[in-house]
Z-matrix of the N, CA and C atoms (Angstrom, degrees):
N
C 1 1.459
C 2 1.529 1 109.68
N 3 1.264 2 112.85 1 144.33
C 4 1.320 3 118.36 2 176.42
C 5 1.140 4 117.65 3 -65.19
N 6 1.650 5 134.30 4 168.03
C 7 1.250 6 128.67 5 176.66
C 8 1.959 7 100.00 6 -140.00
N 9 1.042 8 143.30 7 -157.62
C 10 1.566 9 160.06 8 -74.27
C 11 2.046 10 76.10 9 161.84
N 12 0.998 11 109.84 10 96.88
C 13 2.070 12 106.72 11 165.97
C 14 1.925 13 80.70 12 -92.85
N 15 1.554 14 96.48 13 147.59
C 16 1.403 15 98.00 14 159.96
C 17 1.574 16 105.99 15 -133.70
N 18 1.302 17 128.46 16 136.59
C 19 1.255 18 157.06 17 163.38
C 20 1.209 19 123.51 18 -61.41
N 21 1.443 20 124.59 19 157.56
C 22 1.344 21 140.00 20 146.27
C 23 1.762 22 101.41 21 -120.85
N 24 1.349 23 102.75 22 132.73
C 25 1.689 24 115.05 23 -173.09
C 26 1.635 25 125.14 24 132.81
N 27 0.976 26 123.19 25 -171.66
C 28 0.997 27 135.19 26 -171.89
C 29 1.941 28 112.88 27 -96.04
N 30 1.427 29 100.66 28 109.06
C 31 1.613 30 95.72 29 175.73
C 32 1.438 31 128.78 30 -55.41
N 33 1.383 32 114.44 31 -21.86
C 34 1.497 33 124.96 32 -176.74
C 35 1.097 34 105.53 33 -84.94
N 36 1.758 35 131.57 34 -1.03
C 37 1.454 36 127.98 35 169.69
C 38 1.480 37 104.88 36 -119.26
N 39 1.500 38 118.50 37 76.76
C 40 1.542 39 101.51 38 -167.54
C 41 1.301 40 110.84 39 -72.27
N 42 1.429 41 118.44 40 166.08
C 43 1.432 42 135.04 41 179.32
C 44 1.186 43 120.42 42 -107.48
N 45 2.216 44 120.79 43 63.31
C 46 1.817 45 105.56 44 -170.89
C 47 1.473 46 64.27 45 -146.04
N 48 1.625 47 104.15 46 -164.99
C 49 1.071 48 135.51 47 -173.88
C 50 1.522 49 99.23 48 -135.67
N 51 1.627 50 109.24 49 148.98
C 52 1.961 51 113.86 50 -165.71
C 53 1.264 52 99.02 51 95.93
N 54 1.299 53 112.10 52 -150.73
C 55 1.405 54 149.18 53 -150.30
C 56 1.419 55 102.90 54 -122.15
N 57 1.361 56 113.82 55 115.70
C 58 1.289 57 127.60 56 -171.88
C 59 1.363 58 124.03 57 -126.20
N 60 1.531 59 130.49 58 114.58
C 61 1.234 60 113.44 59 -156.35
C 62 1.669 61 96.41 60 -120.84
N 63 1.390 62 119.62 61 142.27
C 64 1.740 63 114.40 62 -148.39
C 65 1.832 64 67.01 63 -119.98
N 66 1.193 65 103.73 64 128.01
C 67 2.182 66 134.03 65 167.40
C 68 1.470 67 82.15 66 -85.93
N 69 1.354 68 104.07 67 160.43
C 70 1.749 69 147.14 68 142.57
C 71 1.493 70 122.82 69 178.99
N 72 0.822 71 136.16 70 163.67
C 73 1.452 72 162.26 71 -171.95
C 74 1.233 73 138.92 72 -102.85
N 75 1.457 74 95.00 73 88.72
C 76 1.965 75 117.50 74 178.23
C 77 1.315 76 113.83 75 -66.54
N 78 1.178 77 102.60 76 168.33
C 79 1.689 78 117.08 77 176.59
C 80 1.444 79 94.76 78 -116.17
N 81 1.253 80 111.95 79 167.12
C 82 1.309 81 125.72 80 -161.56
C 83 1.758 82 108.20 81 -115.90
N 84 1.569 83 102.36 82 21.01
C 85 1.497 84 100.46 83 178.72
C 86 1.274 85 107.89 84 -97.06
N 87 1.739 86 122.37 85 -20.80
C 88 1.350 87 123.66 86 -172.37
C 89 1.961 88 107.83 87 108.05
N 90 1.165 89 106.62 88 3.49
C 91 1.610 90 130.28 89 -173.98
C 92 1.227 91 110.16 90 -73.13
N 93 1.222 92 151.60 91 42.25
C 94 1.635 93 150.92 92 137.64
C 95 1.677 94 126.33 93 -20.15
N 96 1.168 95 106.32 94 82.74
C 97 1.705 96 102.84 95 -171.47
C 98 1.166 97 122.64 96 -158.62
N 99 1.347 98 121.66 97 -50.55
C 100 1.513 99 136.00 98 172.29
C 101 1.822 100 113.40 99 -103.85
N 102 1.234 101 99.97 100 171.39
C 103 1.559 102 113.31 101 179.81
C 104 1.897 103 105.89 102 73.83
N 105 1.165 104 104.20 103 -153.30
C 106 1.390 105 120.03 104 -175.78
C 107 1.126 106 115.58 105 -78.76
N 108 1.417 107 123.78 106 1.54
C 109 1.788 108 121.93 107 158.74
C 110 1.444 109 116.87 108 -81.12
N 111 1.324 110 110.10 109 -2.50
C 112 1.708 111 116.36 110 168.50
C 113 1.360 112 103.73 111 -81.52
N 114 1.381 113 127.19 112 -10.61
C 115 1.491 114 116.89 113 -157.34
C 116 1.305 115 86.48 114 -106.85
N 117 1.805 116 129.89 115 -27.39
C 118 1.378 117 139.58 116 -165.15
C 119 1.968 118 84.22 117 -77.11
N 120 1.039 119 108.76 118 -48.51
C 121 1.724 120 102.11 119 -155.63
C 122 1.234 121 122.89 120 -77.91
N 123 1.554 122 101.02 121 -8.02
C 124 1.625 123 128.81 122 -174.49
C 125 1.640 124 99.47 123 -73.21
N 126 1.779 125 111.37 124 -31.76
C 127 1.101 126 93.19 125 -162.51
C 128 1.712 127 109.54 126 -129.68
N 129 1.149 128 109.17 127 -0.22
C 130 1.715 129 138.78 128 175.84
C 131 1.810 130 103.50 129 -142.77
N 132 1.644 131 77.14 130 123.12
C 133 1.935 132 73.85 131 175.06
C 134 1.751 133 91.34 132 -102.05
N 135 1.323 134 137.32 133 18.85
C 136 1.672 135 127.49 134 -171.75
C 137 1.476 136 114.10 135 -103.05
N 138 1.662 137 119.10 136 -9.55
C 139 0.914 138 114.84 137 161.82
C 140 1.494 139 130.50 138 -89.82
N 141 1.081 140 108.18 139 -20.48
C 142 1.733 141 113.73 140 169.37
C 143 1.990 142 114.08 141 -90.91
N 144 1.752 143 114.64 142 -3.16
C 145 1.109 144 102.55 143 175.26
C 146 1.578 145 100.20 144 -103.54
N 147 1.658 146 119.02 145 -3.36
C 148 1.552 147 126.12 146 161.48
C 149 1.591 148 105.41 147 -52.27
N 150 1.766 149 100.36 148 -70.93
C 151 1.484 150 98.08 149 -176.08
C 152 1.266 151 114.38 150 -52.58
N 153 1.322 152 131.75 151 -35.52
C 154 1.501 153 108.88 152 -158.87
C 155 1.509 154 106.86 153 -79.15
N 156 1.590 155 110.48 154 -27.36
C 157 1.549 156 103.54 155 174.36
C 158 1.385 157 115.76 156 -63.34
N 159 0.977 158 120.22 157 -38.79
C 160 1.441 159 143.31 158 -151.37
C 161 1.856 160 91.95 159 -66.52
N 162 1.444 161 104.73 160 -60.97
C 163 1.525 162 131.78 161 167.02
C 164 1.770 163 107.46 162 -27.85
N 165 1.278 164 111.24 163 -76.73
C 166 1.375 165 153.17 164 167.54
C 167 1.566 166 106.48 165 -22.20
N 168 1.435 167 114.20 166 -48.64
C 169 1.433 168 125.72 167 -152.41
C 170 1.375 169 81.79 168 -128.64
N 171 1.471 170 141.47 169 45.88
C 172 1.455 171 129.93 170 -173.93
C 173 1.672 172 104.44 171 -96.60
N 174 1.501 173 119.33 172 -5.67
C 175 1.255 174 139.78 173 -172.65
C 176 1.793 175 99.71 174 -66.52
N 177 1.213 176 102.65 175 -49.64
C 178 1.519 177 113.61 176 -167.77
C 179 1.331 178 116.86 177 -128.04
N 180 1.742 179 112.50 178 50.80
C 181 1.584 180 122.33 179 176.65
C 182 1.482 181 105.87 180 -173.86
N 183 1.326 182 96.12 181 -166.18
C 184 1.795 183 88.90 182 -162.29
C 185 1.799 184 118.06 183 -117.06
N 186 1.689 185 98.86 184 38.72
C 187 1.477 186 115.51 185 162.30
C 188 1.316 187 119.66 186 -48.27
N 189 1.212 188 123.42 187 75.04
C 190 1.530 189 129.90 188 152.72
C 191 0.856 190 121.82 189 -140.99
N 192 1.690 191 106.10 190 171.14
C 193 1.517 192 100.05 191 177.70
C 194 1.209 193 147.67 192 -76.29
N 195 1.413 194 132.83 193 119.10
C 196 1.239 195 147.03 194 -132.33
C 197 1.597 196 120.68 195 93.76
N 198 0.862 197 86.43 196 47.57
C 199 2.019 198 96.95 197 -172.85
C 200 1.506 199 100.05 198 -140.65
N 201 1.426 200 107.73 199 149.83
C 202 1.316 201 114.65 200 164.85
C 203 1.636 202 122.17 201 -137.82
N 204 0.972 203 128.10 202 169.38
C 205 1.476 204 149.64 203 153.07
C 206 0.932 205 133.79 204 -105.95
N 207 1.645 206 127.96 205 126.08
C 208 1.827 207 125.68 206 177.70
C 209 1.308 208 103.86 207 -96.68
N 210 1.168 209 129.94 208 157.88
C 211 1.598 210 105.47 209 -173.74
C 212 2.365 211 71.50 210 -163.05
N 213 1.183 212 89.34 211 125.22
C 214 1.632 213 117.10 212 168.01
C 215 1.141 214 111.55 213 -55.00
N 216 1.253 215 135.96 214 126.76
C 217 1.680 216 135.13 215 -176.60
C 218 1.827 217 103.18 216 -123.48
N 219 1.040 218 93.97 217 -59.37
C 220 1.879 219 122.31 218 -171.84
C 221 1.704 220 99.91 219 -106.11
N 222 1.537 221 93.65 220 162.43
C 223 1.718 222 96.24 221 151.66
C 224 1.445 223 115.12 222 -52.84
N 225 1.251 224 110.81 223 -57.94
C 226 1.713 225 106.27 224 -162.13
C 227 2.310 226 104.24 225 -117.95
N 228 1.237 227 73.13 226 20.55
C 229 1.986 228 87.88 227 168.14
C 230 1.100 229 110.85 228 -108.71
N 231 1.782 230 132.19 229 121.16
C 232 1.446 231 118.90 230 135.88
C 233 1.357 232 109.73 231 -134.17
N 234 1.431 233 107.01 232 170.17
C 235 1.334 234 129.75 233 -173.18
C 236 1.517 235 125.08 234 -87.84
N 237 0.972 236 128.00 235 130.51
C 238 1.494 237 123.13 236 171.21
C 239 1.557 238 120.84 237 -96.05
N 240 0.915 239 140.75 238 71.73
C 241 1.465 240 136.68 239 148.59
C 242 1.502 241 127.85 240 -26.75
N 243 1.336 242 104.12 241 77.98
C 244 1.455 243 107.18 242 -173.00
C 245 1.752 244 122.09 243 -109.16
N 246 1.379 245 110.04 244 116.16
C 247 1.658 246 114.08 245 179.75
C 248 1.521 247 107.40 246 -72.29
N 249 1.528 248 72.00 247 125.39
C 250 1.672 249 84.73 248 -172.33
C 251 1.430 250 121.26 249 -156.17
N 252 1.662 251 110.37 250 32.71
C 253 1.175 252 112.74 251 -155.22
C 254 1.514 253 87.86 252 -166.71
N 255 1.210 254 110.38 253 125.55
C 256 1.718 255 112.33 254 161.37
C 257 1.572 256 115.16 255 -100.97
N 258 1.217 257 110.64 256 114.70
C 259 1.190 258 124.43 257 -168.58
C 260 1.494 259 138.18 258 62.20
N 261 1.112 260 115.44 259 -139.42
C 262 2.097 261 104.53 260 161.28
C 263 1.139 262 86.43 261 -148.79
N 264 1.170 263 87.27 262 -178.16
C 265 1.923 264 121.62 263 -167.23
C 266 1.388 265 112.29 264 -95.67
N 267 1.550 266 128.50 265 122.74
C 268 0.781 267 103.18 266 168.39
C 269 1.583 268 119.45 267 -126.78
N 270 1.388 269 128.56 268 -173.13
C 271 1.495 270 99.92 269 -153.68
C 272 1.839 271 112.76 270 -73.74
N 273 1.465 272 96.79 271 -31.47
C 274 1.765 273 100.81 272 168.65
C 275 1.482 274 129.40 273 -66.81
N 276 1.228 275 126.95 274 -5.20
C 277 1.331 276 156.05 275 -147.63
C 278 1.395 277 98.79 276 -90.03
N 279 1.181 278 132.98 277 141.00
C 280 1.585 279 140.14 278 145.91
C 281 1.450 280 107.75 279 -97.54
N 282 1.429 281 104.23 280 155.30
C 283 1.081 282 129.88 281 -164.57
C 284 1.294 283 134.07 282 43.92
N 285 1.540 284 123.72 283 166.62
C 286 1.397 285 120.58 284 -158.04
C 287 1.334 286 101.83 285 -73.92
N 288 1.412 287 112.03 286 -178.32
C 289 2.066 288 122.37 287 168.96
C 290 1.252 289 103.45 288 -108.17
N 291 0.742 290 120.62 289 -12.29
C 292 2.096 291 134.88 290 174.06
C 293 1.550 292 101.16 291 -48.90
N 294 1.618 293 124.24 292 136.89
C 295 1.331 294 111.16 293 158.71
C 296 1.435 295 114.02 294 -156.75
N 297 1.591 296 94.00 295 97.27
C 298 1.899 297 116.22 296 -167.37
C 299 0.917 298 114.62 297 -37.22
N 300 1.393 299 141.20 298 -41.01
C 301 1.770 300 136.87 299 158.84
C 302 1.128 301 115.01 300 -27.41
N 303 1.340 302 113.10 301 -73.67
C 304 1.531 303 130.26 302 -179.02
C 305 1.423 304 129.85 303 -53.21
N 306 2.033 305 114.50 304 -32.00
C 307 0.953 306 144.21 305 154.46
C 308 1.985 307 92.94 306 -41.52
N 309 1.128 308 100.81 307 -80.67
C 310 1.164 309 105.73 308 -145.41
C 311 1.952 310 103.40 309 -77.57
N 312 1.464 311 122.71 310 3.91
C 313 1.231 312 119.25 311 159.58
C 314 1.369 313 106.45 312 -88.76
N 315 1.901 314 128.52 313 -19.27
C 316 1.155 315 92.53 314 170.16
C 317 1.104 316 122.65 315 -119.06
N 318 1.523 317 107.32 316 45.39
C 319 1.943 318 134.29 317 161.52
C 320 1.548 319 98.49 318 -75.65
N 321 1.451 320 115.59 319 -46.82
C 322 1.398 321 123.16 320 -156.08
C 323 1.928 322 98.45 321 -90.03
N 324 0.968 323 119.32 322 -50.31
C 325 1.917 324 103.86 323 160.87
C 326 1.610 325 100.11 324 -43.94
N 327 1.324 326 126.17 325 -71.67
C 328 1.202 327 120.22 326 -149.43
C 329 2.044 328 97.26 327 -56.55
N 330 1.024 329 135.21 328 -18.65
C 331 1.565 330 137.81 329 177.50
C 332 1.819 331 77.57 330 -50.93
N 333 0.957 332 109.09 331 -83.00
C 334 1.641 333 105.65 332 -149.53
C 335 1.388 334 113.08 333 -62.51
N 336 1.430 335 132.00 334 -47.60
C 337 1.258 336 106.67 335 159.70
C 338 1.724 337 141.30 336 -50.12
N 339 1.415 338 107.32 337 -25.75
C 340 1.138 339 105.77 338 -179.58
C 341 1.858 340 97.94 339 -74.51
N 342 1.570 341 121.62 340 -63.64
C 343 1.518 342 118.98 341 174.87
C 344 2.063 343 101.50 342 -27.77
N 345 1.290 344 121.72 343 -49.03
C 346 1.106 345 111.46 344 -160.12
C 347 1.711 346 116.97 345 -72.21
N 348 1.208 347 96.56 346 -21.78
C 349 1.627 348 125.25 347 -173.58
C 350 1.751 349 108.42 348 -81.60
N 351 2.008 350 108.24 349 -43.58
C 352 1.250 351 117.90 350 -175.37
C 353 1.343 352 90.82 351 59.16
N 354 1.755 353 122.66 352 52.37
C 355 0.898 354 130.23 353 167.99
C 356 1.854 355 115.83 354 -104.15
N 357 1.172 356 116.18 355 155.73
C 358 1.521 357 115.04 356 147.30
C 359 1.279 358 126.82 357 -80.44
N 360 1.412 359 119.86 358 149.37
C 361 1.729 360 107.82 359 165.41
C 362 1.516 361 104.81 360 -127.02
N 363 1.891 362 87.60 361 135.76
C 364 1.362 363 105.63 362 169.78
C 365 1.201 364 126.18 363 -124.90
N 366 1.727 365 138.11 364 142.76
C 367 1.485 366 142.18 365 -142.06
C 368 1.213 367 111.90 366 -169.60
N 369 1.193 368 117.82 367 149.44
C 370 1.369 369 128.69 368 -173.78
C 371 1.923 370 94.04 369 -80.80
N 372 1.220 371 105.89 370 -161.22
C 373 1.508 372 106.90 371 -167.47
C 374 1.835 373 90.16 372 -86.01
N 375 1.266 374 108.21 373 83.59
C 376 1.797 375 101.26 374 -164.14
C 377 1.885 376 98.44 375 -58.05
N 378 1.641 377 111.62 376 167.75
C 379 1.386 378 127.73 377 -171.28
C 380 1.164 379 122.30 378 37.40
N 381 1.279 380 101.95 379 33.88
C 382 2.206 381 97.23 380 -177.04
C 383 1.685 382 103.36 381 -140.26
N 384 1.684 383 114.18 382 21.01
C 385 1.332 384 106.82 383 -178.32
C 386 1.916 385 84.83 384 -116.73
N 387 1.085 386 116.31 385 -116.04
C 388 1.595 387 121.56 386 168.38
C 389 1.552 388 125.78 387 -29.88
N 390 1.325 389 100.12 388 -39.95
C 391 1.891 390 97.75 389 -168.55
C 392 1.398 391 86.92 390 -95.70
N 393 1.184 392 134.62 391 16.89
C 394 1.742 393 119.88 392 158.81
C 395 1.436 394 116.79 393 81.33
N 396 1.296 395 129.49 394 -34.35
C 397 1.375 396 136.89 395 165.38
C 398 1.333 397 125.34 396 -12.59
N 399 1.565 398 134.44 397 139.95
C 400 1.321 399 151.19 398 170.05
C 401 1.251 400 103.38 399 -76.57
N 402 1.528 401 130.18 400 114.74
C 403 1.655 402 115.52 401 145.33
C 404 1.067 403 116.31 402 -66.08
N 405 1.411 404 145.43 403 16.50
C 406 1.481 405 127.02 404 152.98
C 407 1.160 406 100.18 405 -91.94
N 408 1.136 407 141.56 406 30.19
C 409 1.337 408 138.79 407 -168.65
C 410 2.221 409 102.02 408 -140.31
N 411 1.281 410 99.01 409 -36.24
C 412 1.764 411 96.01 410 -169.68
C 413 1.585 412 82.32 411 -105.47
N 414 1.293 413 154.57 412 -60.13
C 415 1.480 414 141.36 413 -155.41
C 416 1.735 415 91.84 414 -53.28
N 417 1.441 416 146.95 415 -83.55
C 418 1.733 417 129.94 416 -173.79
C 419 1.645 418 89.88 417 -29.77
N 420 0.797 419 148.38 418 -77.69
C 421 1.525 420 141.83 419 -158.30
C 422 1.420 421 118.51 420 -48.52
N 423 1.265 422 106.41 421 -44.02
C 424 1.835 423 110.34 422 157.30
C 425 1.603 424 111.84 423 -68.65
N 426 0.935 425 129.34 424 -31.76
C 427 1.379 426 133.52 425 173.52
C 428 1.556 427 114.41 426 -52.85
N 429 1.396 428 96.53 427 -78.71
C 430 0.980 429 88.24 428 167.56
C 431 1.781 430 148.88 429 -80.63
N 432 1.150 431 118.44 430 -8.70
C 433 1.984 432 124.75 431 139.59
C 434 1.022 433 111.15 432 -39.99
N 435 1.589 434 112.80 433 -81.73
C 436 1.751 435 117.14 434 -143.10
C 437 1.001 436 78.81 435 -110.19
N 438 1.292 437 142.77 436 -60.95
C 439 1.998 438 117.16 437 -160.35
C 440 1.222 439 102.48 438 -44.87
N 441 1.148 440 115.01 439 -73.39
C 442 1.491 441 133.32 440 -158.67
C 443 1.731 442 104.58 441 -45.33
N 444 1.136 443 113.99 442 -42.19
C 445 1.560 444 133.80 443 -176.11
C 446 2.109 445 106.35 444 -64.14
N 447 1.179 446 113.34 445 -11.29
C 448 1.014 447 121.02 446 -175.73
C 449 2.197 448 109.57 447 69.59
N 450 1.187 449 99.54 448 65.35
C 451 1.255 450 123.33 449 179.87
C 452 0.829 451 116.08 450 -148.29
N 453 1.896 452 102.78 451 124.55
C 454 1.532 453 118.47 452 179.59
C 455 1.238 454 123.85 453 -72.03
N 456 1.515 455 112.66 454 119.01
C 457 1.541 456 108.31 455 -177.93
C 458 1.919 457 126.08 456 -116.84
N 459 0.705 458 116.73 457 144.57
C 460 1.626 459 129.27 458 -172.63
C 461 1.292 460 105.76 459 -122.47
N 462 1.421 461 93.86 460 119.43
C 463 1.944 462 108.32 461 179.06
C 464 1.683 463 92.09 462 -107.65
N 465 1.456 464 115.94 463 134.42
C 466 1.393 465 103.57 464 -167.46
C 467 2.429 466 84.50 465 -117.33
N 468 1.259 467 82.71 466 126.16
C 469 1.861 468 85.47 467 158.48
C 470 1.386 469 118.07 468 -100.12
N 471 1.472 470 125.14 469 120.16
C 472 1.506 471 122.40 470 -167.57
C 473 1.832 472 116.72 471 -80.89
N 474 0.982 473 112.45 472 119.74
C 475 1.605 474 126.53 473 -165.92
C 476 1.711 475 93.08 474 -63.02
């Protein structure tokens, strides 16, 4: 059975061979700016002009939370844009922006794109930098989606 590989490095440079599809975790306000989508935009500007259309046109599509987007970067790179966060944090604010349901509906899209891709997925420690989230709480949730699904996964920790 597969397991959770964990890293030292950068998630936006994964380390497999194939088709590699790099997860993280949007908010559902249309907010692209901070966290690990600076590291996505640093090096692909097509995944943050996905979300913002995507955002933009949320009137007549299925922008919510628990939804995702693959969006092509490389030949054998794409991105996942996954809602997974209601709103942001702000410093007066209680409680997290993280929301494990949603997390984990768009663990379960990403099963089929990655099977369809015969891709791997690789991610920073997704919902536990900005949206406030527990990884003892989202890794069982990767476990069980994509581990369990027989999908290789890469948790990347940034040096």
């Amino acid at each position: 059975m597969k397991q959770i590989t964990y890293l030292k490095g950068d998630a936006t440079s994964p380390h497999a061979s194939g088709i590699k599809i790099i997860a993280h975790v949007c908010n559902d306000l249309g907010g692209w700016g901070k966290g690990f989508v600076l590291a996505i935009s640093k090096r692909w500007p097509e995944p943050e002009k996905d979300y913002r259309e995507w955002y933009r046109n949320r009137n007549g599509n299925d922008f919510a939370l628990g939804n995702i987007r693959i969006v092509q970067v490389e030949p054998s790179i794409y991105v996942a844009n996954m809602i997974g966060q209601r709103g942001i944090k702000v410093s007066r604010s209680t409680g997290a922006p993280i929301r494990y349901d949603a997390i984990e509906a768009c663990l379960e899209k990403l099963v089929k794109e990655a099977r369809q891709l015969n891709a791997s997925v690789h991610m920073p420690r997704i919902g536990c930098g900005l949206a406030g989230g527990k990884w003892e709480k989202i890794e069982p949730l990767i476990e069980k989606t994509l581990v369990n699904n027989d999908i290789y996964v890469y948790v990347y920790d940034f040096e």
